[in-house]
C-alpha positions in Angstrom: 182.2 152.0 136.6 180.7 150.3 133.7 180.4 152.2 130.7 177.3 152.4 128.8 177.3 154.1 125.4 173.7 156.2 124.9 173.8 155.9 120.9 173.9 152.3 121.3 170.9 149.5 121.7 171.6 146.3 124.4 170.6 142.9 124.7 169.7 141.3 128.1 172.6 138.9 126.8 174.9 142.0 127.1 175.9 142.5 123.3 175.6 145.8 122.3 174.2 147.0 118.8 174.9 149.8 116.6 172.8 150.4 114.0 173.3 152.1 110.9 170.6 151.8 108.0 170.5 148.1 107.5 173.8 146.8 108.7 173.9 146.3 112.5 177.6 145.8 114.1 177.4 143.9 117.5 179.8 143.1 120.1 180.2 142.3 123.8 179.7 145.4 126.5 182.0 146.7 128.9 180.0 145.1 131.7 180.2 141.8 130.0 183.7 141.8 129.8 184.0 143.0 133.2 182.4 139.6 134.4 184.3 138.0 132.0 187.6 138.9 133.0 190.7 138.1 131.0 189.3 137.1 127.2 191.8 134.0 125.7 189.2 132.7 122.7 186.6 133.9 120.4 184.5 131.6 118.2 182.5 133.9 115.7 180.0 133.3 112.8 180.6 132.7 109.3 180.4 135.5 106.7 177.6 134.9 104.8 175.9 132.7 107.8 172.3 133.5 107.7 171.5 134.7 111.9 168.5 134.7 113.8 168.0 137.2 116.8 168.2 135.0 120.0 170.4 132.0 118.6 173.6 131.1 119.9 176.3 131.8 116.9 179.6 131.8 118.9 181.5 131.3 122.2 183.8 134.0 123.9 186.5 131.9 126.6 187.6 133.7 129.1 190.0 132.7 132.3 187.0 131.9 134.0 184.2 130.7 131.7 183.2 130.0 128.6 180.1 131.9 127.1 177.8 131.5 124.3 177.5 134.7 121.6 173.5 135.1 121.0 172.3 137.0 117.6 171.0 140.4 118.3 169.1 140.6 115.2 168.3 138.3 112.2 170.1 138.5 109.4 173.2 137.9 107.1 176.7 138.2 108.4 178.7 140.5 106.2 181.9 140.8 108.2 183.6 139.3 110.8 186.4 141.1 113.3 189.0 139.2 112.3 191.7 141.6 114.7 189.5 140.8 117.5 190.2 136.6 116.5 193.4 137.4 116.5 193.8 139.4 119.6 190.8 138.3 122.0 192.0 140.7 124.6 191.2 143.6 122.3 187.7 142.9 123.7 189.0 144.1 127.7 190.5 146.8 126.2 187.6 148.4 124.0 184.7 146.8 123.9 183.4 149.4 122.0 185.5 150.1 119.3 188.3 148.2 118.2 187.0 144.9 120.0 183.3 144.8 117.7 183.0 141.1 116.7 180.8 141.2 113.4 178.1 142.9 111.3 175.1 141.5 109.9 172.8 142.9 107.3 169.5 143.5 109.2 166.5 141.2 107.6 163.7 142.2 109.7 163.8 145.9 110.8 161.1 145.1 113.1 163.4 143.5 115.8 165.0 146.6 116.9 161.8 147.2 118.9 162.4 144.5 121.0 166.5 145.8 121.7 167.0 147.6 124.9 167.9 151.3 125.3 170.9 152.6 127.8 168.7 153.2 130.3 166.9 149.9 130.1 170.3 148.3 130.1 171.4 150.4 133.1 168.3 149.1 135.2 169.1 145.6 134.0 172.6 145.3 135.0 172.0 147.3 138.2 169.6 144.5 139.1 172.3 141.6 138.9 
């Protein structure tokens, strides 16, 4: 069963987003690297990369395909999961937690709106 984290906003990509104030820490969800399978490469922004929501800004590689990394929100990376670089199969293991890939400072607040809620992201994945 997948898990999906209530506190958390989705993309139909499959990134999830936690936001808190104006920084926004994304990463991949658990039914993304599910699909996925076994996670060999990650290929991340920048810090200090100016994002904007919908743009492709990296590449996960997995055993069995290689997939682009889309921007959740706009903004300015401030951080980048450098353990996750390092150990791409932290992302298998917790998606949630130890495998987030980077934080951005939010620029337009605005965009949140447009971010899916759990049980929009529930419907969406049920539908695949």
């Amino acid at each position: 069963m997948t898990e999906i984290r209530d506190d958390l906003k989705y993309t139909k990509e499959h990134e999830w987003i936690k936001i808190e104030g104006n920084v926004a820490t994304e990463g991949i969800t658990d039914y993304a690297q599910s699909e996925l399978s076994d996670i060999v490469m990650i290929e991340l922004p920048e810090v200090g990369k100016e994002v904007k929501a919908g743009d492709a800004i990296g590449t996960i590689e997995a055993v069995k395909a290689v997939s682009d990394l889309y921007a959740g929100l706009s903004g300015k990376v401030i951080e980048v999961n450098q353990d996750a670089v390092a150990d791409p199969s932290i992302l298998n293991k917790d998606p949630y937690e130890k495998g987030w890939l980077y934080r951005i400072e939010i620029k337009d607040t605005d965009e949140v709106a447009n971010l899916l809620s759990a049980e929009e992201y529930k419907k969406l994945i049920t539908e695949h």
